[in-house]
C-alpha positions in Angstrom: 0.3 -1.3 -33.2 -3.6 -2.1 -33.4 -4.9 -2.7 -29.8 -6.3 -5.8 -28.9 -9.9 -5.7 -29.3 -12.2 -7.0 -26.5 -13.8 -10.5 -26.4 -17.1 -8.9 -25.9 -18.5 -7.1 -29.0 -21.2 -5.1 -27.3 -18.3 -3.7 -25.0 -16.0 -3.4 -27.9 -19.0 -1.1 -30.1 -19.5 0.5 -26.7 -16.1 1.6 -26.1 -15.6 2.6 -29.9 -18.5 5.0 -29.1 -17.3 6.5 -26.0 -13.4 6.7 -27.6 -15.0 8.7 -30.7 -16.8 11.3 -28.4 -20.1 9.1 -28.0 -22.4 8.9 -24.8 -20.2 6.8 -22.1 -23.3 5.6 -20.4 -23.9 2.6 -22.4 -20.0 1.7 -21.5 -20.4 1.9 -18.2 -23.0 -0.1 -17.5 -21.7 -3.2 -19.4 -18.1 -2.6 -17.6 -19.9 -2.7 -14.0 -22.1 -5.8 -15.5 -18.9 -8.1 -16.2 -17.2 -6.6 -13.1 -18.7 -8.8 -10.4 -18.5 -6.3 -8.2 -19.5 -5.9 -5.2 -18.9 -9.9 -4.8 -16.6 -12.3 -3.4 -15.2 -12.9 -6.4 -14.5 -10.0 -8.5 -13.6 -10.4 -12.3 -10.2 -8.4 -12.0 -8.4 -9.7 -15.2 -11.4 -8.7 -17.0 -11.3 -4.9 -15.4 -7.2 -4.9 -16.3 -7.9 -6.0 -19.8 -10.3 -3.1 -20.2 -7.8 -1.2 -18.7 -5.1 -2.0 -21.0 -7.7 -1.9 -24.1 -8.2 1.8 -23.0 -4.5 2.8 -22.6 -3.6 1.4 -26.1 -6.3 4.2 -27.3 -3.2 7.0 -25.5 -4.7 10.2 -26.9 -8.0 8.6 -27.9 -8.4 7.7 -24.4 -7.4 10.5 -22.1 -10.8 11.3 -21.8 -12.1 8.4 -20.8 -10.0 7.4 -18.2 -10.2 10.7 -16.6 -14.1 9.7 -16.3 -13.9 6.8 -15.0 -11.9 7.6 -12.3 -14.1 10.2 -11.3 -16.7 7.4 -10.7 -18.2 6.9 -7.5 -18.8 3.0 -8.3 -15.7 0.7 -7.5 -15.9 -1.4 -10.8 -15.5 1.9 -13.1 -12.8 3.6 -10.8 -11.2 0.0 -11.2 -10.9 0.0 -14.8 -9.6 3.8 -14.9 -6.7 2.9 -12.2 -5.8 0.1 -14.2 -5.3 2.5 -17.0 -2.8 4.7 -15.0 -1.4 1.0 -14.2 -1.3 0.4 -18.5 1.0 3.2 -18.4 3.3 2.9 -15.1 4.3 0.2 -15.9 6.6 0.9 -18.6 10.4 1.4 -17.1 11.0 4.7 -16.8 7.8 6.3 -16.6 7.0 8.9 -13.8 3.9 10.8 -14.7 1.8 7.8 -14.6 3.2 6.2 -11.4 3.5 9.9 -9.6 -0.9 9.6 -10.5 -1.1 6.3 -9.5 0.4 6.9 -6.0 -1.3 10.2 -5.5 -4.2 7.7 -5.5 -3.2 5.7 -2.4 -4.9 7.7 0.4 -8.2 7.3 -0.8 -10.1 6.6 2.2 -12.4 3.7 1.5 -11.2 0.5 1.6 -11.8 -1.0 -1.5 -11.0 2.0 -3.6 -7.4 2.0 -2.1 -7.1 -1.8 -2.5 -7.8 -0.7 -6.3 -4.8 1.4 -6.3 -2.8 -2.0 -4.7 -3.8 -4.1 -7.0 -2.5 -1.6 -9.6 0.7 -1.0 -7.8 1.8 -4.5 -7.1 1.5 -4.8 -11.3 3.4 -2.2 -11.9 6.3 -3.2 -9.3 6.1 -6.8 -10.8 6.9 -5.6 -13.8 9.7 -3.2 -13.4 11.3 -4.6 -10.6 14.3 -2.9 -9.0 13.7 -0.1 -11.1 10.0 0.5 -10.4 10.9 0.3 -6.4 13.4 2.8 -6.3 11.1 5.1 -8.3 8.2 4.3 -5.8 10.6 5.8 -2.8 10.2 9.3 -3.0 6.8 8.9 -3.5 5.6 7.4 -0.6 5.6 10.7 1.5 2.3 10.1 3.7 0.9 7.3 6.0 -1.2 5.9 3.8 0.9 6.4 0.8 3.4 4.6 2.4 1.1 1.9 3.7 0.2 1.0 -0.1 3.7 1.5 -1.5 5.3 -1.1 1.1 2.2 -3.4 0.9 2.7 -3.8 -2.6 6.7 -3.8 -2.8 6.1 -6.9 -0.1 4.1 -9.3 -1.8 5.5 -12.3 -3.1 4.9 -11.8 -6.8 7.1 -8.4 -6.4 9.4 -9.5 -4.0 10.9 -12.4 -6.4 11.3 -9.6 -8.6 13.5 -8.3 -6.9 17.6 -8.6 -7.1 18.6 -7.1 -3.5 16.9 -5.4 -0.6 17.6 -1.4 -0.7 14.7 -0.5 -2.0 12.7 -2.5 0.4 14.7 -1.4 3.4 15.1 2.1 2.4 11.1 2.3 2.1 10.2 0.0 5.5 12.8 2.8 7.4 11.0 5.7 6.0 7.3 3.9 6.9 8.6 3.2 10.3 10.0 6.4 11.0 7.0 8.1 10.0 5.1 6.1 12.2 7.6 6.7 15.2 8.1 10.4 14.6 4.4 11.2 13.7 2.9 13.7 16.7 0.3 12.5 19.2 -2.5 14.3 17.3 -2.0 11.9 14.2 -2.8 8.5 16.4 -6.8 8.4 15.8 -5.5 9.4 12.1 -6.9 6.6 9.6 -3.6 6.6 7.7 -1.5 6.2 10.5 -3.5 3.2 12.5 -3.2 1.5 8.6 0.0 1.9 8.8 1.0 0.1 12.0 -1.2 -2.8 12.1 0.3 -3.5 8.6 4.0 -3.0 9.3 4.6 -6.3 10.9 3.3 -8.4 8.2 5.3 -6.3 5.9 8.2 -6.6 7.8 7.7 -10.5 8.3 7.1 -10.9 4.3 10.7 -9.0 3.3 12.0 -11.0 6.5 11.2 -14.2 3.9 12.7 -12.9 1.2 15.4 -11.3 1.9 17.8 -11.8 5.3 18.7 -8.8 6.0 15.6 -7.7 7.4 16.3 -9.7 10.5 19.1 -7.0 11.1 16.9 -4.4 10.3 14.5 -5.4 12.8 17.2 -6.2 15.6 18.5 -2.5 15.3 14.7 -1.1 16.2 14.0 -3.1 19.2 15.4 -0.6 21.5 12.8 2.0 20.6 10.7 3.8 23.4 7.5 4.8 22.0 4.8 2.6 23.3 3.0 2.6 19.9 6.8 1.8 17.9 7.0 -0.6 20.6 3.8 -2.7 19.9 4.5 -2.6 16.6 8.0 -4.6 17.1 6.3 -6.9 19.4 3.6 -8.3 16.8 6.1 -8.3 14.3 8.4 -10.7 16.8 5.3 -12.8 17.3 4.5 -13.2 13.3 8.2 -14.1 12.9 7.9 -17.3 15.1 7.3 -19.7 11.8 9.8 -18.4 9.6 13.2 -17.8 12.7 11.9 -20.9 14.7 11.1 -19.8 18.6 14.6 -20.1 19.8 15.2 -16.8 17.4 12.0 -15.4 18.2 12.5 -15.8 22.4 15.8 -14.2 21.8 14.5 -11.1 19.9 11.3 -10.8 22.4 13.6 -10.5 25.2 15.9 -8.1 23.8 13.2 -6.2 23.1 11.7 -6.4 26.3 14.7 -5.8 28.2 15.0 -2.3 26.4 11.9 -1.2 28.0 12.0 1.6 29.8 11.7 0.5 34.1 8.7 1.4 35.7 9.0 4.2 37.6 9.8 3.8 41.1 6.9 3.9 43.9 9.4 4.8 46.6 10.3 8.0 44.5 7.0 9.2 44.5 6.5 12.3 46.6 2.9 12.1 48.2 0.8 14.9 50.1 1.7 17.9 48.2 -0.4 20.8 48.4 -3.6 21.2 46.2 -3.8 24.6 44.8 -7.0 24.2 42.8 -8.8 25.9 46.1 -12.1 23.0 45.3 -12.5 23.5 41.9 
């Protein structure tokens, strides 16, 4: 099938250009000029559609999007993640989505919200599928940050038929986070990935009941960071249980902490063997 051609017919004589070999400089300039980036309002539909143009090109266009994700400036590296999202999102395909999510570390922000933007399309469209094949692949902290902050957002989440998927991957997240060793705590990834757990949570609690269950079964945890974690997401769960619900889970949860040690216990007096060092 012909691919759509753009609205713009300086882009669209640009992009012939570049597709047949040309200089991609020209390109580039008029895709960051109708970006609107950096702004508050960024033209994101206009990046997808150039996106979408260029992944209709398939061999024509391999090229391309490989340069334009190896651009430094956001509105470029847009338009080449939302080719890789062209292509997840077609059920069934792995190659595409395996690139996409090796992509969801990236350390600054807006880059990585890039990657999001393309992920929550690509789980829109295929659904239960898509999450199930976004499990496995979420096999870091910020990996599984992006994967969960995706599968959670309303256009996904009524998308979806039942709650596996979104359970299985909000276990493996919090897991991760609980079992991670104290050296990872100043880690980027991992603070990400706590402050946005209990919104996560709260958004799946919406959607789908079960999460309340899910949730009840963690309260008991010990690890002062875990812990923290359950407590915001109690607090952010006040509007959607009510506050009788919400009391009741706070003090479960705080009557699983662990007692303060016992002053009376303490033994006091011991020798110093540091000889005033």
């Amino acid at each position: 099938m012909e691919p759509e051609r753009l609205k713009s017919d300086r882009i669209e004589a640009a992009l012939s250009a570049a597709l047949d070999g040309g200089p991609t400089e020209p390109l580039f300039d008029l895709l960051d000029r109708a970006s609107g980036m950096p702004g508050p309002r960024p033209h994101t539909d206009v990046l997808r559609a150039f996106g979408a143009r260029i992944a209709a090109e398939r061999g024509r266009g391999e090229d391309l999007a490989s340069a334009l994700l190896e651009q430094k400036k956001t509105s470029l590296y847009y338009v080449g993640v939302m080719v890789l999202c062209e292509r997840a999102s077609r059920k069934g395909e792995r190659q595409a989505l395996e690139e996409l999510m090796e992509r969801a570390d990236e350390e600054k922000k807006e880059r990585r919200d890039a990657v999001l933007d393309a992920l929550t399309h690509v789980l829109a469209a295929r659904g239960d599928e898509g999450a199930r094949a976004v499990l496995p692949l979420a096999d870091g902290f910020l990996h599984a940050f992006v994967a969960l902050e995706a599968l959670t957002s309303p256009r996904v989440l009524e998308k979806l038929s039942e709650p596996g998927s979104v359970l299985d991957l909000m276990t493996d997240a919090f897991t991760r986070a609980d079992d991670s060793p104290r050296s990872a705590d100043r880690s980027q990834g991992l603070r990400v990935l706590r402050l946005g757990l209990p919104l996560q949570i709260v958004r799946a609690a919406v959607r789908f009941s079960e999460t309340l269950d899910w949730l009840k079964e963690r309260l008991a945890y010990p690890r002062p960071e875990t812990r923290e974690v359950i407590a915001e997401t109690i607090r952010a769960l006040r509007k959607i249980v009510g506050e009788a619900e919400a009391d009741r889970l706070r003090l479960e949860h705080e009557g699983s902490a662990k007692p303060p040690r016992d002053p009376s216990r303490i033994v006091k007096g011991t020798r110093k063997r540091s000889r005033g060092r």
